[in-house]
N, C-alpha and C positions, 0 to 999 in steps of 0.2 A: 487458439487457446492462450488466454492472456491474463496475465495477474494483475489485479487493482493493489490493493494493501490495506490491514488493519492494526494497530498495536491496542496528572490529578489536576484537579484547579484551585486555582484561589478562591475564597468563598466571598458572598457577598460581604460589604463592607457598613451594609446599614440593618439596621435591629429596631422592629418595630413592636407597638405595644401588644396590636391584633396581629395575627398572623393571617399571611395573603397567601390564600390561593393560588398551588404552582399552575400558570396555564399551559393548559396540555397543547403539543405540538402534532398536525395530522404530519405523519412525515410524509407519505408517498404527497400531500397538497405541497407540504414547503419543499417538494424536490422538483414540481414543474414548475410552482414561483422560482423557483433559482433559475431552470433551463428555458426560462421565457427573459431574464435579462443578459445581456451583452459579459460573455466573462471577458474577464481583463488579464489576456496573457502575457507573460514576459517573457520571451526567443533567447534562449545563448545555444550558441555554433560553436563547433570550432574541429580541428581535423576531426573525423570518424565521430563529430556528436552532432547532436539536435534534440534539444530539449526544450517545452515549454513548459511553464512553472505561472500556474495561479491560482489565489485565496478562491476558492470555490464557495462555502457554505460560511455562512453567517455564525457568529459564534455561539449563538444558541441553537441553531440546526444541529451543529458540529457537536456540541454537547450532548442532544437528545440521540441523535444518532450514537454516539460512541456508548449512552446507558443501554442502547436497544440494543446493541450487539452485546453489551457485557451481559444481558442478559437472555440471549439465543444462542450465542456462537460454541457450539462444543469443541475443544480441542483435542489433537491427537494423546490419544496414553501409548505406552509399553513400545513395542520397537517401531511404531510410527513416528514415534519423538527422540528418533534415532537417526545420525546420519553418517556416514562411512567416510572416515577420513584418512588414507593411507593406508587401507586396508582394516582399518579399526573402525569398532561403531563408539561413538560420544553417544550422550547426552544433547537435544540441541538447546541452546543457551538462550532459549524464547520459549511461549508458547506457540503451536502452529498448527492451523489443517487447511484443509481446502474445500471449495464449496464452488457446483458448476452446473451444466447438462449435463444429463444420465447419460454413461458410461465414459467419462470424462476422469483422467488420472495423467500422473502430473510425473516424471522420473527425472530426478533428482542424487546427485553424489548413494547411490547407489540404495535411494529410498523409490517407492511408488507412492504417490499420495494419491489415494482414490476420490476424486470428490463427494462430497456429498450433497443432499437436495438443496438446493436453494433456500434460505429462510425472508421473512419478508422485508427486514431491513436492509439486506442484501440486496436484496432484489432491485428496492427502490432505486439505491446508491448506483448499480449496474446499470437502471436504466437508464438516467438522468448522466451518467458518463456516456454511456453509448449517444444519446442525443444530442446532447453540444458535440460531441469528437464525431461522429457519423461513422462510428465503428460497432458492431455489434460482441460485444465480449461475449464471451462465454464458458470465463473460469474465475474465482480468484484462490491467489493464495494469502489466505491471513496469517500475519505474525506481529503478536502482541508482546514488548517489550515490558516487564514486570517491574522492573528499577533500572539503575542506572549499570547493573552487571549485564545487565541482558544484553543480545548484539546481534550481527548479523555481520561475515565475513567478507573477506573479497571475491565474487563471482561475476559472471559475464552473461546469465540471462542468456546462454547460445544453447539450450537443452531443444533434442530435436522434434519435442513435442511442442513447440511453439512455432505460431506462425512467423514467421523471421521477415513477412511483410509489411507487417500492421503493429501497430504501437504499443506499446506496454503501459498500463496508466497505475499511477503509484499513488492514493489516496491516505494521508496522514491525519491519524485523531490522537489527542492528546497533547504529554509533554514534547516540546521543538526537541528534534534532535538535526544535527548536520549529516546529510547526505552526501557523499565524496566519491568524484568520477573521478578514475584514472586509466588515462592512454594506457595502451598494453605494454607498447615498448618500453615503458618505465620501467618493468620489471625484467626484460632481457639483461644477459650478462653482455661484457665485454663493446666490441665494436657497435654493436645492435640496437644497446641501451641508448636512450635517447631521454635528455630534460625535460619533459613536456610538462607545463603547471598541471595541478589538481584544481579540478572543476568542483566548487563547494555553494549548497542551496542548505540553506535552514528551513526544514519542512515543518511550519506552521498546521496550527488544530485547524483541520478544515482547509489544507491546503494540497492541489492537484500537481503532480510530476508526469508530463507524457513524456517517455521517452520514445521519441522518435526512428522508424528503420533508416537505415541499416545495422 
């Protein structure tokens, strides 16, 4: 049970006198042209990490892809889009749900996310990760950042609904935001704490994050 990920552009720069024809993209065709070339990954290690990071889909796939979910993906309302923090329930500061195999549900700071059926943008996206990684997912969690308030806090991906063998792959559309990995002992008090750099990736429209077990 493993989450992928989902959350504007610049517009063309040329103005013509006739108007062209947008051409249409078959996705599930441009997602086995993608999984039939060589991806080009880049490795960073370091204590307790392994992650690999690369531009996946071409920036028109990446485009058509992220209109086809803005226009399937339903997100949660009412206290799905709630999450328990200290014993209070928020507000979560995204939009968010999840989509998997039947009977497939996701528990989280003291949410259940039930998934729901697979749509077919999804679908493609899942298989074409499963086939370059030779991992078969079978969950994601989508979260769609609105502006520049929207966020996503510090957690650790240890929920024991997850397989804690197999990779977690974190697909990014849209505006770059920075991604930031921090050792845990950074945050112990006293003797415990320890300097460890933060591990920082600029996750690119169309760009793959595996994070790697353990």
């Amino acid at each position: 049970a493993i989450p992928l990920v989902a959350p504007p552009f610049s517009s063309p720069s040329f103005l013509f006198a006739v108007e062209m024809k947008r051409r249409k993209i078959d996705l599930e065709e441009a997602m086995q042209e993608v999984a039939r070339k060589k991806v080009e990954w880049r490795k960073t290690d370091a204590e307790g990490l392994d992650v690999d990071y690369a531009l996946l889909l071409p920036r028109s796939l990446a485009d058509e892809l992220m209109k086809q979910l803005q226009g399937t993906v339903q997100y949660y309302e009412g206290e799905l889009a709630k999450v328990k923090v200290f014993d209070k329930w928020h507000n979560i500061p995204r939009q968010q749900v999840a989509y998997g195999d039947e009977g497939l549900s996701y528990k989280f700071s003291g949410l259940v996310a039930p998934a729901k059926p697979w749509v077919p943008p999804l679908q493609v996206t899942r298989n074409l990760i499963s086939e370059i990684t030779g991992v078969r997912f079978n969950f994601v969690l989508v979260n769609r950042y609105r502006n520049g308030l929207d966020h996503i806090g510090e957690h650790r991906d240890n929920e024991a609904d997850l397989d804690h063998s197999a990779p977690i792959a974190s697909l990014s559309l849209g505006q770059q935001r920075t991604f930031v990995l921090k050792h845990a002992d950074v945050r112990k008090k006293g003797d415990k704490k320890r300097n460890i750099p933060l591990v920082k990736f600029e996750l690119q429209h169309g760009s793959l994050l595996m994070m790697n077990p353990p």
